[in-house]
ZAMARGU-4260 file (C-alpha; in steps of 0.2 Angstrom, whole numbers, plus 5000, padded with zeros to 4 digits):
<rodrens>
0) 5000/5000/5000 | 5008/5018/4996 | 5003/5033/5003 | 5007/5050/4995 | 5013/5065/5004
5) 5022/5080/4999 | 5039/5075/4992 | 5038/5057/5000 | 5028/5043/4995 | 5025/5031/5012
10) 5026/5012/5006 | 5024/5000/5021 | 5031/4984/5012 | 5045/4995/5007 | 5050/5001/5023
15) 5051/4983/5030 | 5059/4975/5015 | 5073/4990/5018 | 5073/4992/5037 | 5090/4987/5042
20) 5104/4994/5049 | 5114/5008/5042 | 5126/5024/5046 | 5115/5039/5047 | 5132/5048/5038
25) 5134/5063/5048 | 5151/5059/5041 | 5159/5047/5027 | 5169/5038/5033 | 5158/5034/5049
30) 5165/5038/5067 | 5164/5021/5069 | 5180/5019/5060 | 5191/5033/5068 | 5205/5023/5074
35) 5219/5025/5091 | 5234/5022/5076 | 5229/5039/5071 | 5235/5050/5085 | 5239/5070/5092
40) 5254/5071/5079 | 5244/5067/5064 | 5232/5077/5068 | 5243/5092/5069 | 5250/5090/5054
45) 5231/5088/5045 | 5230/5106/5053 | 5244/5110/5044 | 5238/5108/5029 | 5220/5114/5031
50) 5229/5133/5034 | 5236/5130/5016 | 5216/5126/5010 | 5211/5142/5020 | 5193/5135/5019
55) 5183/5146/5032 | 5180/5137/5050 | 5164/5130/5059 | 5167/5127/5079 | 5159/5116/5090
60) 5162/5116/5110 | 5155/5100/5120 | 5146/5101/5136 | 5146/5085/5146 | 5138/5090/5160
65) 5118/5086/5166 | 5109/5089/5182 | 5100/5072/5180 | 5098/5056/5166 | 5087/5056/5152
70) 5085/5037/5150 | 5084/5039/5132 | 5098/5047/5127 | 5115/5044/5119 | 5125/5056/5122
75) 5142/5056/5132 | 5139/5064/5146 | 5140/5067/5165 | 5127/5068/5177 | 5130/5076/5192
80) 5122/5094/5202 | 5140/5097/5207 | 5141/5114/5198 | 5158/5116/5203 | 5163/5102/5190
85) 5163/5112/5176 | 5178/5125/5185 | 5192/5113/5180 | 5183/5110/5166 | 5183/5125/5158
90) 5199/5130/5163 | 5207/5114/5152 | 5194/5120/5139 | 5203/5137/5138 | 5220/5129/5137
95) 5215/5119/5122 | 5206/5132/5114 | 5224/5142/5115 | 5233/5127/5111 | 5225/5123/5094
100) 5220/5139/5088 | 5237/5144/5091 | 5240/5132/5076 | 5225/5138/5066 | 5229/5152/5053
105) 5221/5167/5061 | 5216/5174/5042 | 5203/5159/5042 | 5186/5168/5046 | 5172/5158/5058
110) 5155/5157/5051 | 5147/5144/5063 | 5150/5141/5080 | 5139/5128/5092 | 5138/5124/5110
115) 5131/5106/5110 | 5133/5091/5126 | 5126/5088/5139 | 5118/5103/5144 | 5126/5119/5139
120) 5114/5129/5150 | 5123/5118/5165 | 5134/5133/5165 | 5129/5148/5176 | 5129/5166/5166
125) 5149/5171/5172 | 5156/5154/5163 | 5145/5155/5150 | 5154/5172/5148 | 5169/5164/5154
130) 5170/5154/5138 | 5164/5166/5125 | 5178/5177/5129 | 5191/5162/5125 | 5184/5159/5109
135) 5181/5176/5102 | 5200/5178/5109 | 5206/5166/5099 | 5194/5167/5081 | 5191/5179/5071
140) 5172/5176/5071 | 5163/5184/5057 | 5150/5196/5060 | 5136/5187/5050 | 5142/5169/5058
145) 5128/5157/5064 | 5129/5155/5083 | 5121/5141/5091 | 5117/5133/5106 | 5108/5117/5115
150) 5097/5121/5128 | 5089/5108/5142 | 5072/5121/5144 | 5070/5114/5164 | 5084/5120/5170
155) 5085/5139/5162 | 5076/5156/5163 | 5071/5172/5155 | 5086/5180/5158 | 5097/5167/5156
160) 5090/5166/5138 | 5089/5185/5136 | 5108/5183/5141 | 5112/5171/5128 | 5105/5183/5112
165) 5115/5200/5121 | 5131/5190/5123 | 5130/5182/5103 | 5120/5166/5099 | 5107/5171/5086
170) 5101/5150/5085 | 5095/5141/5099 | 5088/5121/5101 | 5079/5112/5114 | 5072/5096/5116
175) 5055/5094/5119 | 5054/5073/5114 | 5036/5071/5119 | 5022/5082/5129 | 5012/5067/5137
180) 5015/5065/5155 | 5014/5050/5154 | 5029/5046/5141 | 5041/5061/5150 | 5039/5051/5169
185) 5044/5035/5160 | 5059/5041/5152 | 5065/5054/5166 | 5064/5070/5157 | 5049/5079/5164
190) 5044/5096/5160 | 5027/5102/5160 | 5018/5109/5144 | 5016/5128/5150 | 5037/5127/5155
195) 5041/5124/5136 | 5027/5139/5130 | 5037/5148/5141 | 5051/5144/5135 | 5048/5148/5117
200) 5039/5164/5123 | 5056/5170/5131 | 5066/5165/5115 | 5056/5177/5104 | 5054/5190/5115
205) 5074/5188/5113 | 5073/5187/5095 | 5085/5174/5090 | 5085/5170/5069 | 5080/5152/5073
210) 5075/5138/5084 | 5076/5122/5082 | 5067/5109/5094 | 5069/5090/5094 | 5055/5076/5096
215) 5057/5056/5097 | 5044/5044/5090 | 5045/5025/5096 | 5048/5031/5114 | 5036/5019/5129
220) 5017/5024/5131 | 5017/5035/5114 | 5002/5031/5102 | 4997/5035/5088 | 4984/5049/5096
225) 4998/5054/5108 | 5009/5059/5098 | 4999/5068/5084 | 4994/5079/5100 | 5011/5080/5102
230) 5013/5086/5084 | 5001/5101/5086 | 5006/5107/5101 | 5024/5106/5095 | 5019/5115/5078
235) 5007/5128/5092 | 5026/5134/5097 | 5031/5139/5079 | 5049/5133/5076 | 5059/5136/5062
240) 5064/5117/5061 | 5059/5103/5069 | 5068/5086/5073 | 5061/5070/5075 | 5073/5055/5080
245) 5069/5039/5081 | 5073/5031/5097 | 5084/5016/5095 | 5082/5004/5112 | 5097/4997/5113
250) 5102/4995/5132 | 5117/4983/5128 | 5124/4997/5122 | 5117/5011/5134 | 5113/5002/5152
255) 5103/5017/5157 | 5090/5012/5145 | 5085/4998/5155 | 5077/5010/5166 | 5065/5011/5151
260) 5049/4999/5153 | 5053/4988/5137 | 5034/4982/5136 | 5028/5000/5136 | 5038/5003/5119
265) 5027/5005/5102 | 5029/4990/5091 | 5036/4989/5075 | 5020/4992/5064 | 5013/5007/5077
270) 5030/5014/5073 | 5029/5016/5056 | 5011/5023/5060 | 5017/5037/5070 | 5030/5040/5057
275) 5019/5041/5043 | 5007/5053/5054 | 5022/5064/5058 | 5026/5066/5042 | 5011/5070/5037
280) 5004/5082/5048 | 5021/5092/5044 | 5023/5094/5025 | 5004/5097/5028 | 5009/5111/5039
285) 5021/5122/5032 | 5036/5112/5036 | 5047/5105/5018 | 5056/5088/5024 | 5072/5091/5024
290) 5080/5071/5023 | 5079/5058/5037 | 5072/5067/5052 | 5072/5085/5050 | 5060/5096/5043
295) 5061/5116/5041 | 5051/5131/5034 | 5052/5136/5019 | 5062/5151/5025 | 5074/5144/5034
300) 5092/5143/5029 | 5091/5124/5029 | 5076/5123/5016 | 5089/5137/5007 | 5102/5129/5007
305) 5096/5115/4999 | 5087/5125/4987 | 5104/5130/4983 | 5113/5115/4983 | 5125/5123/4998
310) 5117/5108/5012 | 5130/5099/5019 | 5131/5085/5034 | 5143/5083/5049 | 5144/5077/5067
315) 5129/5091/5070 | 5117/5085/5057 | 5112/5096/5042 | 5124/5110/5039 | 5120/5126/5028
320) 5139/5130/5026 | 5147/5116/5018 | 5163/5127/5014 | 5167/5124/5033 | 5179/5114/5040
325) 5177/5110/5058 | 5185/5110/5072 | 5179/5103/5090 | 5183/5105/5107 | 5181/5098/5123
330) 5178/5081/5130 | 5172/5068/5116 | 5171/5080/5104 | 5176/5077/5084 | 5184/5088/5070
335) 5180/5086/5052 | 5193/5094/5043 | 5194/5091/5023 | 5206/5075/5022 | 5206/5070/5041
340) 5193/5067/5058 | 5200/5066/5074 | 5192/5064/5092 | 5196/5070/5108 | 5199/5060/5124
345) 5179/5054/5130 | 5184/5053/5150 | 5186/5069/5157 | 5203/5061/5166 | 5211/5057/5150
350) 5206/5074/5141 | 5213/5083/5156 | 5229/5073/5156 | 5233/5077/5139 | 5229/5098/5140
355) 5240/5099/5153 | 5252/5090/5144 | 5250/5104/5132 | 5245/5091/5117 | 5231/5091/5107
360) 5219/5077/5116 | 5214/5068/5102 | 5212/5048/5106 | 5208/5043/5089 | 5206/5048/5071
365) 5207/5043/5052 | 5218/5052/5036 | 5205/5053/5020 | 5211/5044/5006 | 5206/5051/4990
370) 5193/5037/4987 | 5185/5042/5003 | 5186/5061/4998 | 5176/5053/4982 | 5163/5044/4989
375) 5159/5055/5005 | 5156/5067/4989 | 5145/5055/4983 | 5136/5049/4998 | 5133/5068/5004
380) 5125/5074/4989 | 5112/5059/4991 | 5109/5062/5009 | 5107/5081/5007 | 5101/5084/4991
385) 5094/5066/4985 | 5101/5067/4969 | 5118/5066/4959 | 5128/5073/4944 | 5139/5062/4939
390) 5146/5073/4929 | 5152/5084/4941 | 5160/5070/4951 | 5168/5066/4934 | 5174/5085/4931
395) 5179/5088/4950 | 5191/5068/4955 | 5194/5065/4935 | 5188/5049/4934 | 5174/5038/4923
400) 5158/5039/4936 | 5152/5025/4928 | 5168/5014/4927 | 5171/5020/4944 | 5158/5013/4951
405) 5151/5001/4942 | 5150/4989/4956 | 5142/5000/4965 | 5128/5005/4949 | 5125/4986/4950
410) 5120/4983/4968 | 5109/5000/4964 | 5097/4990/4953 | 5087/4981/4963 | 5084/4996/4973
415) 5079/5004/4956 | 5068/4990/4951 | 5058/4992/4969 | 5058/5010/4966 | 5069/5020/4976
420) 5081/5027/4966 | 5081/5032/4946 | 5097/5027/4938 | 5099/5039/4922 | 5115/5042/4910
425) 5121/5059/4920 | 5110/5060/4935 | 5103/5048/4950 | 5087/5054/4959 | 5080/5048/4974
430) 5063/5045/4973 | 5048/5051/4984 | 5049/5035/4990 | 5068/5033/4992 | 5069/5048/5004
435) 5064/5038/5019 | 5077/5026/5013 | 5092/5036/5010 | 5102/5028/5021 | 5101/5011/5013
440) 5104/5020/4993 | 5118/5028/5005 | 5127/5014/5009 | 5127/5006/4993 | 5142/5018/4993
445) 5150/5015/5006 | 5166/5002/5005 | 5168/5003/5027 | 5155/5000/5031 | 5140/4992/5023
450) 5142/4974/5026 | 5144/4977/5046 | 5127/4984/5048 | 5126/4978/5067 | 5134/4996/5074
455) 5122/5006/5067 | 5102/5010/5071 | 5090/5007/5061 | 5084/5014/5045 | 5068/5020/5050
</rodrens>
């Protein structure tokens, strides 16, 4: 049975037939395959030669810290009401700030910087401030640049927000994951409905561009009627762009999701309900979907930038400048430069150990080779823009698209011959259908990955 909606056609049969497991591809090659052979050294000299590229920066600055655990996340974090944790951190955040931007060519202009964790808003105002200072100390930050931050809406105020837009940030996110009381006691995130109007009501009286807010499908008690009231009194808040995860129960791999009652989960099919409702009521309602789980108005940079071609993805989701190269800091967090990734030091010991060292804390990393640079090429153009020129592959590595990847054009038949993806002489389209299978056309692509699907969530 297939159901059209607006830029995606719903096929059940489909979506089971396809429903494995797959990278999401905030990245190509997947984190999954940053190695510890790659180390502090050979990430230095990757910095190196990004200052000969001169490509303009995006910066990321990690968070760890939460007053208490949401049972659903999957995040790297660290749960404590011990404000005074976040002193030593910042203090070796400032060190590696100095360290590496003192290897960073200060001609390269920032244009996107995000606070992300954990809870940013962990931080009182004076260390919030504390931080900024550091980083516009050490960046040129351009004057138009898109400043972002993550914001957990039960732990923060209307001046703490108000603070946030006069000190810089123009974006802000928070996560509302579901309304029903019933949903937010069984996963420990509760937060009453007139807290997140207030929320919002403070953020506009602030005036920031955009806000993003985040929901999850598949979480325990959520119906189909629950969450479509979650739907409208999510769309009542008038975000620029909303986010829907799907929640992946995976307690081997996350213990604290074994708080979560397992027999209170939707099934399978009541899943794929929900996720054909929220789809719906969406493009129904002014929102364009963007690819996989976000959705945006038609004014917002991210429907622009796809417009445009310009949408890219990294270790943050769906990017508007893909120029960027970016660099992260703090505890767990990644840089994506042009031919290299690199991660810091997850435990806070570690990380420590190495800023006051004085060495860049990565723990582990990967060099590019110029077959990744291709396909992450490919792969990105599919995941943000859901088509491809192969010509301009062609024209851009010098090679025979076709010859190139004629392995690749065979194992994309079937997927053609079910419908998901047009195969022509210069082009490859996803189709309405294909967009909720991205991922799995995605793959197709990818020669780390795709035949170790175990490590990854599933497609839907």
């Amino acid at each position: 049975m297939v159901f059209l909606l607006p830029g995606v056609k719903f096929d059940f049969d489909l979506i089971q037939k396809y429903d494995t497991r797959a990278p999401r591809y905030t990245s190509y090659p997947p984190a999954t395959e940053l190695s510890e052979n790659f180390t502090a050294r050979d990430f230095q000299s990757a910095i190196t030669a990004s200052n000969q590229r001169q490509t303009p920066l995006s910066l990321y600055f990690h968070i760890p810290f939460c007053q208490s655990t949401c049972y659903f996340c999957g995040c790297n974090t660290v749960i404590t009401n011990n404000k005074k944790m976040a002193i030593p951190y910042l203090e070796h955040l400032e060190q590696e700030i100095k360290n590496t931007s003192d290897l960073i060519d200060k001609d390269r202009k920032v244009l996107q910087i995000h606070w992300g964790g954990g809870t940013p808003n962990y931080l009182e105002l004076d260390q919030v401030k504390f931080l900024w200072k550091n980083i516009t100390r050490n960046f040129p930050i351009a004057s138009d640049a898109e400043v972002s931050i993550e914001i957990n809406p039960r732990y923060v105020t209307r001046d703490y927000i108000l603070f946030l837009r006069d000190i810089g940030f123009n974006r802000i996110s928070f996560g509302i994951q579901d309304f029903n009381p019933e949903v937010q006691k069984a996963v420990n995130r509760i937060q009453p409905e007139a807290l997140l109007f207030d929320v919002m009501s403070w953020i506009k009286e602030a005036k920031f561009d955009s806000v993003n807010v985040d929901l999850i499908y598949g979480l325990p008690y959520q119906t189909l009627d629950t969450f479509r009231e979650t739907l409208h009194k999510t769309m009542a808040l008038d975000a620029d762009r909303i986010v829907v995860f799907n929640f992946a129960y995976v307690p081997w791999i996350k213990p604290v999701q074994k708080m979560i009652p397992q027999a209170a989960l939707p099934g399978a099919e009541e899943k794929l309900d929900i996720l054909k409702m929220t789809i719906e009521e969406l493009t129904n309602n002014e929102y364009l979907f963007i690819g996989m789980d976000h959705f945006a108005k038609n004014n917002n940079e991210l429907a622009i930038a796809q417009r445009h071609g310009t949408l890219k993805r990294n270790f943050q989701g769906y990017t508007t400048h893909a120029e960027t190269e970016l660099f992260g800091f703090g505890a767990t967090s990644i840089s994506m430069l042009e031919d290299a990734y690199a991660q810091n030091h997850k435990e806070l010991k570690d990380y420590y150990k190495a800023v006051a060292a004085g060495v860049i804390p990565t723990s582990k990393g990967i060099k590019l080779t110029q077959d990744d640079i291709i396909r992450r090429d490919v792969i990105m153009s599919i995941m943000s823009h859901f088509q491809l020129n192969k010509s301009e592959i062609e024209q851009k590595y010098h090679i025979n698209f076709d010859k190139y990847f004629g392995y690749e054009l065979k194992e994309l038949a079937p997927l053609q011959a079910d419908g998901l993806v047009n195969v022509l002489a210069d082009e490859i389209h996803i189709t309405d259908i294909g967009r909720l299978l991205v991922r799995n056309i995605a793959v197709v692509f990818d020669t780390h990955t795709r035949t170790r699907e175990t490590k990854f969530s599933r497609s839907i």
